[in-house]
C-alpha positions as CSV (number, residue, x, y, z in Angstrom):
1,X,-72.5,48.8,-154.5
2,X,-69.0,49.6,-155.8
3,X,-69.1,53.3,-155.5
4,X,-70.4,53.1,-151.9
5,X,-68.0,55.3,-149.4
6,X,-66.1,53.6,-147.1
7,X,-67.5,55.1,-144.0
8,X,-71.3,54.2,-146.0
9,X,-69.8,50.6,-146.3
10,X,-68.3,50.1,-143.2
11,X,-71.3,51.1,-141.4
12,X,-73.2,48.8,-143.1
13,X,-71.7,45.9,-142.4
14,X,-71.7,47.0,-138.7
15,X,-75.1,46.9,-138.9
16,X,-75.7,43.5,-140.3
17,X,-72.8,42.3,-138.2
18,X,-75.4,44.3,-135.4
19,X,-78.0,41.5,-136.4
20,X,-75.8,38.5,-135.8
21,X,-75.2,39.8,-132.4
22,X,-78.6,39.7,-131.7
23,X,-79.1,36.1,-133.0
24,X,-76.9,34.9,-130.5
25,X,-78.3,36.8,-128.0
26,X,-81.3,35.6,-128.4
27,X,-79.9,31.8,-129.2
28,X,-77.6,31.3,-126.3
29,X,-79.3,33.6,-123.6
30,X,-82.2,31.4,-122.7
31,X,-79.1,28.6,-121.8
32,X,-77.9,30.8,-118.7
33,X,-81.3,31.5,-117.8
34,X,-83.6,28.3,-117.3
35,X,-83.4,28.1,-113.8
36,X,-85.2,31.8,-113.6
37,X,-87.6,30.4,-116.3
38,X,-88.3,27.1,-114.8
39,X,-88.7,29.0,-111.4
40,X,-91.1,31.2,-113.1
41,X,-93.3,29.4,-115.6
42,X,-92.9,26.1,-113.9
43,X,-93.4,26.9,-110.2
44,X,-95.0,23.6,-109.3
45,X,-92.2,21.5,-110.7
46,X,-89.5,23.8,-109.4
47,X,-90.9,23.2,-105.8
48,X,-90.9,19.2,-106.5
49,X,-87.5,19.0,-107.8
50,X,-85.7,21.8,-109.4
51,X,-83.4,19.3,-111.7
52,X,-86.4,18.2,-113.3
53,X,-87.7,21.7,-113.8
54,X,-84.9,23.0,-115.5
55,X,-84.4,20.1,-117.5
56,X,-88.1,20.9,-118.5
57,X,-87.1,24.2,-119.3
58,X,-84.5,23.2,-121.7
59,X,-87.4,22.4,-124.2
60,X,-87.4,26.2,-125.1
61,X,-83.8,26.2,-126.3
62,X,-85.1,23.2,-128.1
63,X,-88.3,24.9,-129.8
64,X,-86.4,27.8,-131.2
65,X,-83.1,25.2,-132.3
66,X,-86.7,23.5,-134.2
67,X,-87.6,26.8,-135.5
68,X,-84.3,27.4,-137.5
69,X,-84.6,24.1,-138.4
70,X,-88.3,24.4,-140.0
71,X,-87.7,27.8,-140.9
72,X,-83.8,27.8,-143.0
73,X,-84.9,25.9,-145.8
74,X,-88.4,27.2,-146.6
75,X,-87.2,30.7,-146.2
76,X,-84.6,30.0,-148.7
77,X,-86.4,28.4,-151.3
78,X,-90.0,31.1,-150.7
79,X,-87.0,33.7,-151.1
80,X,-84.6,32.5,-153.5
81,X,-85.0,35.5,-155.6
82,X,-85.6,38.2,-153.1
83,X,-83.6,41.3,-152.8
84,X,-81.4,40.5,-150.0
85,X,-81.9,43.6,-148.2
86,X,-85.7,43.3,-148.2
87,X,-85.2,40.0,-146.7
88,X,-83.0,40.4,-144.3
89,X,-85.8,44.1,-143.3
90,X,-88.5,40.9,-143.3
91,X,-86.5,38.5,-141.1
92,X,-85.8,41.2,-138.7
93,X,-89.5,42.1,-137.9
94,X,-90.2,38.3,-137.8
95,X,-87.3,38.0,-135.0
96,X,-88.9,40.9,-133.0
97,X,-92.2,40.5,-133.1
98,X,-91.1,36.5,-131.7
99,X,-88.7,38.0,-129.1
100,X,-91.3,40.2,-127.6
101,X,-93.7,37.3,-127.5
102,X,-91.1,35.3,-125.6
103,X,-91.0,38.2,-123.4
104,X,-94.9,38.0,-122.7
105,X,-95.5,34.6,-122.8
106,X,-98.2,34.3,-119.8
107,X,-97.4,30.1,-120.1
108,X,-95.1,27.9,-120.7
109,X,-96.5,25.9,-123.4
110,X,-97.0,29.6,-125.1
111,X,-93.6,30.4,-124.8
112,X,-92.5,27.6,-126.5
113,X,-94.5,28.5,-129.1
114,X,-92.7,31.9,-128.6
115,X,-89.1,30.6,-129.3
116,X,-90.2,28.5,-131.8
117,X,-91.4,31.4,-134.2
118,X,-88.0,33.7,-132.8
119,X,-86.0,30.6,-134.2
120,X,-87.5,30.9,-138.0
121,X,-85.7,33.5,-139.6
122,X,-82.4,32.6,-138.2
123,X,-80.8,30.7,-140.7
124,X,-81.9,32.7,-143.6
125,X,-80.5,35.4,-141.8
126,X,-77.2,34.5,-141.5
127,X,-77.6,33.4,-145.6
128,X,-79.0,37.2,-146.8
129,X,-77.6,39.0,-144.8
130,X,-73.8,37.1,-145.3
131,X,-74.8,37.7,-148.9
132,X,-75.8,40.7,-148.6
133,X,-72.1,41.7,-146.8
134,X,-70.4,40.2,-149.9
135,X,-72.0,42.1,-152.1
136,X,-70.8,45.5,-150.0
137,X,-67.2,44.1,-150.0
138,X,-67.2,43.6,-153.5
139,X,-66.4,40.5,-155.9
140,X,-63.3,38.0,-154.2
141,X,-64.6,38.7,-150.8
142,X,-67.5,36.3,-150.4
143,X,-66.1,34.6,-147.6
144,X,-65.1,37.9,-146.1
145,X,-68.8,39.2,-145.9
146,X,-70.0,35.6,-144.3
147,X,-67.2,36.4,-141.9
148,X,-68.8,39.8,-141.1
149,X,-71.6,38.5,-139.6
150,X,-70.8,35.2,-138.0
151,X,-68.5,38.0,-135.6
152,X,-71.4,39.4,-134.7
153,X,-72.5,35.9,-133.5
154,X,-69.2,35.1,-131.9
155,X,-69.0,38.5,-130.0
156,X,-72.2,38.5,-128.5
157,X,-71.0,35.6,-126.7
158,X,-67.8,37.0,-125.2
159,X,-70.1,40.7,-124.4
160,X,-74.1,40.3,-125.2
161,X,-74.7,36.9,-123.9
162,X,-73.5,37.5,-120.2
163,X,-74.3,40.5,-119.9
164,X,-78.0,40.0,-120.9
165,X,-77.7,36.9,-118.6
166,X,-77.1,38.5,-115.6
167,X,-79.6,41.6,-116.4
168,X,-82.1,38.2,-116.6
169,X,-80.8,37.3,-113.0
170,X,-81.0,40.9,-111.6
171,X,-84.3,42.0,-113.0
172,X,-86.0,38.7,-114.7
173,X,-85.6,36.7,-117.6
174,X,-88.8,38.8,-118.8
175,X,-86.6,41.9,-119.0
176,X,-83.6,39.9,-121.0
177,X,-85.7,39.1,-124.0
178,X,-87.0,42.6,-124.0
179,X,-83.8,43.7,-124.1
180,X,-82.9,41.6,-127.1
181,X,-86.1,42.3,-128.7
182,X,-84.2,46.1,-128.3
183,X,-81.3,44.6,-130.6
184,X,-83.1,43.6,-133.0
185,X,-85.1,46.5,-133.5
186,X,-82.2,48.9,-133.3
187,X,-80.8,46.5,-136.1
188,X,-83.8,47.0,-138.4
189,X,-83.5,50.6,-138.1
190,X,-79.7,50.3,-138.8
191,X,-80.0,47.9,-141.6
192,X,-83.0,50.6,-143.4
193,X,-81.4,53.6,-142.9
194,X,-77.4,52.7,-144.0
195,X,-77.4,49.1,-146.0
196,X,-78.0,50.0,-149.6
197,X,-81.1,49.0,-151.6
198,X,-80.2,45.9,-153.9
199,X,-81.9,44.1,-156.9
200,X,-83.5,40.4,-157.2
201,X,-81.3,37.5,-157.1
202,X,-81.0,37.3,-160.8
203,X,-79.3,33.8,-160.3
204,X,-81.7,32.6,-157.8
205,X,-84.7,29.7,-158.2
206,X,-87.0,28.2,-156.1
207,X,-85.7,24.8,-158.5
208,X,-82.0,25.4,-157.7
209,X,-82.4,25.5,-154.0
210,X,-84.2,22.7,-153.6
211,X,-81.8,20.7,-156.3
212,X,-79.1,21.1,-154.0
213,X,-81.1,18.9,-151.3
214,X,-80.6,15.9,-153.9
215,X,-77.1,15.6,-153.1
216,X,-76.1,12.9,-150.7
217,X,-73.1,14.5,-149.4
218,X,-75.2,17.5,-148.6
219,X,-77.1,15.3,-146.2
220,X,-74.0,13.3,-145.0
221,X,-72.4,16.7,-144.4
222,X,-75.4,18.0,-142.5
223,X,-75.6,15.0,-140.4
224,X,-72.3,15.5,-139.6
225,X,-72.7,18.9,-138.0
226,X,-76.3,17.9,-136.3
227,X,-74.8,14.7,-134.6
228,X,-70.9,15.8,-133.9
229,X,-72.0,19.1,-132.4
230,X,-74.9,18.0,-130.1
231,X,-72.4,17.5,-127.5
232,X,-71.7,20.9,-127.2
233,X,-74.7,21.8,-126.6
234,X,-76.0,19.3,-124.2
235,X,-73.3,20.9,-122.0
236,X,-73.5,24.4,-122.9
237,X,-78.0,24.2,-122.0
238,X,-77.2,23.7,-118.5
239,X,-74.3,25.5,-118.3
240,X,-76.0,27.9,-115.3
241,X,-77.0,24.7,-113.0
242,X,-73.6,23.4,-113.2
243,X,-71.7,26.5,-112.5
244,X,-74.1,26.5,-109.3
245,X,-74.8,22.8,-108.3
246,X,-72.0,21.5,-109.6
247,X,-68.9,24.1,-108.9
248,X,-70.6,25.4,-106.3
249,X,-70.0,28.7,-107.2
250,X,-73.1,31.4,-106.9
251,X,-75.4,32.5,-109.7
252,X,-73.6,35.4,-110.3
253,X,-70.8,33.5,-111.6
254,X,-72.7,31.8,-114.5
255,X,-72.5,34.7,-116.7
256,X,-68.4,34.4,-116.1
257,X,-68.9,30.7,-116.9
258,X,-70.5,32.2,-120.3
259,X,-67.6,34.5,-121.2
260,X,-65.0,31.6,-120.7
261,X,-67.2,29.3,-123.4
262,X,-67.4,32.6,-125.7
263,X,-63.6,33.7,-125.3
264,X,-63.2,29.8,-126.3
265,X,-65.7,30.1,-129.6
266,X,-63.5,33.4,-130.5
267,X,-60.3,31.7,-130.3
268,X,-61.6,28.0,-131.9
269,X,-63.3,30.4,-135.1
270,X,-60.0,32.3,-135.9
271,X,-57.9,29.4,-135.3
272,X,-60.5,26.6,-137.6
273,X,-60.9,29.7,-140.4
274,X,-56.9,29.7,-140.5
275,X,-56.6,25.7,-140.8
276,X,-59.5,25.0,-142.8
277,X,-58.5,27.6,-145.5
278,X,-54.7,25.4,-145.4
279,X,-56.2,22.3,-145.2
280,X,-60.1,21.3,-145.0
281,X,-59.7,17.6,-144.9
282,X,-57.3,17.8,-142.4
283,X,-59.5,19.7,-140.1
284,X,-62.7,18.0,-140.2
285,X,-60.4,15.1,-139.4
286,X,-58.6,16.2,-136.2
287,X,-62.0,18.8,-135.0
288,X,-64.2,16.0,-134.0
289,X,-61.1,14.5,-131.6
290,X,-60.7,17.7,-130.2
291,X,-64.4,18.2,-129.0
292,X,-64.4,14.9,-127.5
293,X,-61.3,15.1,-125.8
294,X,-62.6,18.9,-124.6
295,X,-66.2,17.0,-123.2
296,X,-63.6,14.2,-121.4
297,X,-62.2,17.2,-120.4
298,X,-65.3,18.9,-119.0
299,X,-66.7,16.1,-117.4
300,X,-63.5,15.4,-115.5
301,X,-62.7,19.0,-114.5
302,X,-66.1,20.8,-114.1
303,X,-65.8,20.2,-110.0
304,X,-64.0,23.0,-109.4
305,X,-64.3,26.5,-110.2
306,X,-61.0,26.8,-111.6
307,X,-61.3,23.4,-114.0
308,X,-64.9,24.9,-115.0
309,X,-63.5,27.9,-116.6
310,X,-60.9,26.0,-118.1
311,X,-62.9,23.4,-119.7
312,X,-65.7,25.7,-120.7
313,X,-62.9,27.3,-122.9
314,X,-61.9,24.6,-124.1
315,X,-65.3,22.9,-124.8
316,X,-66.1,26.3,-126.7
317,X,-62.6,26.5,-128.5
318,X,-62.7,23.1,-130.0
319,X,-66.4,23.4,-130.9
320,X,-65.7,26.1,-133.1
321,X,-62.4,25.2,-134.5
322,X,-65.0,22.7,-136.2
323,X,-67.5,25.0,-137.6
324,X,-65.2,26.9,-140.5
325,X,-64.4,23.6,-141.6
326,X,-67.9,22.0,-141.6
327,X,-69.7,25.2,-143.2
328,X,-66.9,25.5,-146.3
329,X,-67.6,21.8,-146.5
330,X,-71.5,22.4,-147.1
331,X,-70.8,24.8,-149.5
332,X,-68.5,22.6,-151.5
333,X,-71.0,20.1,-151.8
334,X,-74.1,22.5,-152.4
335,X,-73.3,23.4,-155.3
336,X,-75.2,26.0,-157.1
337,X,-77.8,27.0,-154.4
338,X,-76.0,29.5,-151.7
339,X,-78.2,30.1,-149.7
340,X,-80.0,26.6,-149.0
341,X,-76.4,25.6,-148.3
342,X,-76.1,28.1,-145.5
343,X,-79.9,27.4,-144.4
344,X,-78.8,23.5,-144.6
345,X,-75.8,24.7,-141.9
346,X,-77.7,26.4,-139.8
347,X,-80.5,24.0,-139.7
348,X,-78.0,20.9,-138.9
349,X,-76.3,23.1,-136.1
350,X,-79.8,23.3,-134.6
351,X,-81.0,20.2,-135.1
352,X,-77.5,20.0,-132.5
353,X,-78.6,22.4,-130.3
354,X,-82.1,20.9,-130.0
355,X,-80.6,17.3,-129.8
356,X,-78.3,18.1,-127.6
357,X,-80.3,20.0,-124.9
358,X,-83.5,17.2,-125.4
359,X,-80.7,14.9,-124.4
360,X,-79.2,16.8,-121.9
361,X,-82.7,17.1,-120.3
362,X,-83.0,13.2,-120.6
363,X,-80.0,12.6,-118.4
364,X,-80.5,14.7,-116.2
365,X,-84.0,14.0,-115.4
366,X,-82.8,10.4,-114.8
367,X,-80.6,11.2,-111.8
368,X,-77.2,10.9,-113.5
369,X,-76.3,14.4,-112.1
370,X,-75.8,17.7,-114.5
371,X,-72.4,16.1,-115.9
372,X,-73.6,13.6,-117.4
373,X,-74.5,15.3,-120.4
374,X,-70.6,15.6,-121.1
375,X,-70.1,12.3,-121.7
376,X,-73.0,11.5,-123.6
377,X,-71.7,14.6,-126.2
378,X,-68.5,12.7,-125.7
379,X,-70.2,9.5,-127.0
380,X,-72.2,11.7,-129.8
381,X,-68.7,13.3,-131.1
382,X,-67.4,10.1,-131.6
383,X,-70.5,8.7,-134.0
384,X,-69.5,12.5,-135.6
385,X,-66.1,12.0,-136.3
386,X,-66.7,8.3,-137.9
387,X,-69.4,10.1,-140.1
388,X,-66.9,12.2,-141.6
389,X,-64.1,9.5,-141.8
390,X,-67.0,7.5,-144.3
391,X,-68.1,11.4,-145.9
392,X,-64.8,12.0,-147.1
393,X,-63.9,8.3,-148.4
394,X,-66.7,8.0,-150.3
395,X,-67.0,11.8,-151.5
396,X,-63.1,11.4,-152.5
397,X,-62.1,14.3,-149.7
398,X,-62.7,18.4,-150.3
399,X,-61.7,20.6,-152.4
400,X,-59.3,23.3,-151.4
401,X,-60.8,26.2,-149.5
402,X,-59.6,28.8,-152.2
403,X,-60.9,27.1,-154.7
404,X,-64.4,26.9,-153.2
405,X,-64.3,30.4,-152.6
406,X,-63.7,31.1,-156.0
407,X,-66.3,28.8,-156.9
408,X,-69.1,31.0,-155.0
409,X,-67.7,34.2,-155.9
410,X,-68.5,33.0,-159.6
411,X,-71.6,31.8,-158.3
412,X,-72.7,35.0,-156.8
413,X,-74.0,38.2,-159.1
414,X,-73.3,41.8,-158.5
415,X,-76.9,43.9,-158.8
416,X,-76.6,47.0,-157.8
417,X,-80.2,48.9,-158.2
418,X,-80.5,52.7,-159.2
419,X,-80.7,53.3,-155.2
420,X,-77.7,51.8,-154.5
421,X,-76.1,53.6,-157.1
422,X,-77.2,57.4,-156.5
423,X,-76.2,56.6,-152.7
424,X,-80.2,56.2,-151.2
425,X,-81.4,53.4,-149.2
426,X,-84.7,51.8,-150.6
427,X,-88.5,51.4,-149.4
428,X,-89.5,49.5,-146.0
429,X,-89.0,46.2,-144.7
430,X,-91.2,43.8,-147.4
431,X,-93.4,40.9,-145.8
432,X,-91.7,38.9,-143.6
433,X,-91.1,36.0,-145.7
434,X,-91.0,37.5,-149.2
């Protein structure tokens, strides 16, 4: 992929970048939106007691969280040596044909069922198609490519994610997931037409994947992530009812509330990428602090318009200051098997988000009021940071970031097919999970 153009290049990382902004879309949409899907698929409830509706609603960010989490792993191990383009074609149909059904769902127990299959390619997108970016950029720039596509993610929180909300508010939360289901086909077209064709994973195995799971540190690390970060997520589910019951603001305002937490993630990514390449123990060591002084924070300011905006970028800041530090820490430990390692991630961060909203719901159903979720995440960010204070005294700390990265761009081959060579994209998208 060496001899690639630069406009050829850059346009193909814009369109895998394309596909992270449509994960996040379709991850962080349904959050600003489950008071239009309880008042739609749960009429009966919403007319009893609207709390108890939406908290009921939440279980659909908690389905497709449960869908990454089912699907990361046995995507990676099925595809360990699949060309990375094919896959990511394959993961793309697989998160259309599940958005659309989201879109349709005639029940509620059927669109749970819905975001469950939307949530199964997820993490073995942001695995291929990181990959995938690498191998476009070139040996040395491994991290680079994984960066690629995690902006995609971050920006569709600052742009995609309220503006998709407040098309869901305007013309129904029907209309949002068709609109997302757009994204992702517009992605797959991008992704055929300009990302070059590559070759199997020559240094892939179903055996190496899996071997990485037999590393206690791998777990510890991945415990980390699914405990410590649940607390962001029990606050950023029912992030719409507390920007209206809570700050009394109107419903209008949530998808405001949404670019304050994504301006936050923006901010917290560039600023943990800069600290954990400097110093990675040092930043899983102050990140947790930060997240529970930012849900203190949130819980104590969230009253007022003015200390909701605040806190929500603050809450989104600190929560992503963390994740640098906790993904180079996965890979550290994974060693040999890329791509579990990044299915690992992604699966622990949804194992948060489905925690953390299941939680939320809990709370809230019990009468404690829409804020209480803070400082239960609070209380679950503080079980986080003494996890990592034990992972890195037993583990004897982390190696350097740079070193790591040197360590996967070893780790990762450079195939470049006769397609990619001569400048032509390959065949069609492959089965979904080949």
């Amino acid at each position: 992929m060496n001899d690639l153009t630069k406009s050829r290049r850059r346009a193909a990382l814009l369109a895998l970048a394309l596909g992270g902004f449509a994960v996040g879309l379709t991850e962080f949409v349904a959050m600003g939106l489950l008071p239009e899907i309880a008042r739609g698929l749960l009429p009966g409830p919403y007319a009893h007691s609207s709390a108890q509706a939406i908290s009921r609603a939440g279980w659909s960010v908690s389905a497709y969280a449960l869908g990454v989490v089912t699907g990361a792993p046995t995507i990676a191990v099925l595809a360990a040596r699949a060309p990375r383009r094919r896959l990511v074609l394959g993961l793309l149909v697989l998160f259309v044909a599940g958005t659309v059904a989201s879109a349709l769902a005639p029940t509620f127990w059927t669109l749970l069922a819905a975001r469950f299959v939307a949530g199964l390619p997820h993490g073995a997108y942001f695995g291929a198609a990181g990959m995938l970016a690498a191998r476009l950029m070139g040996p040395g720039n491994q991290g680079k490519g994984f960066a690629v596509v995690l902006a995609g993610l971050t920006t569709s929180n600052v742009i995609g994610v309220p503006l998709i909300t407040g098309l869901g508010q305007a013309a129904g939360w029907r209309i949002a997931y068709l609109a997302i289901a757009a994204v992702f086909f517009l992605t797959l077209v991008a992704v055929w037409l300009v990302v070059p064709e590559d070759t199997a994973y020559a240094g892939g195995s179903a055996r190496a994947e899996l071997g990485a799971l037999r590393a206690p540190q791998v777990w510890m690390a991945a415990a980390i992530a699914a405990i410590g970060f649940a607390g962001f997520f029990a606050v950023d589910s029912y992030l719409a009812p507390i920007t209206t019951h809570v700050a009394g603001l109107p419903s209008a305002a949530v998808p405001w509330a949404l670019v304050a937490v994504g301006l936050g993630m923006t901010v917290g990514n560039a600023a943990g990428g800069w600290s954990a390449d400097r110093d990675l123990r040092l930043s899983l060591l102050l990140g947790f602090p930060g997240i529970v002084a930012a849900l203190v924070v949130f819980a104590l300011l969230a009253h007022s318009p003015g200390g909701l905006f605040t806190a929500a970028f603050l809450l989104g800041a600190a929560s992503m200051f963390l994740g640098p530090a906790l993904q180079a820490r996965l890979i550290s430990v994974a060693h040999g098997a890329q791509l579990m390692g990044a299915a690992v991630n992604q699966s622990a961060m949804n194992i948060a988000n489905s925690l953390g909203a299941a939680l939320g719901a809990v709370v809230i159903a019990q009468g404690r009021g829409y804020l209480a979720p803070a400082w239960l995440g609070a209380g679950l960010g503080v079980v986080g940071c003494a996890l990592t204070v034990v992972s890195l005294t037993v583990g004897g700390g982390s190696r350097p970031s740079r070193v790591a990265a040197r360590d996967r761009a070893a780790a990762v081959p450079e195939p470049v097919s006769g397609s990619a060579r001569s400048g032509r994209t390959g065949a069609g998208p492959s089965r979904g999970r080949s």
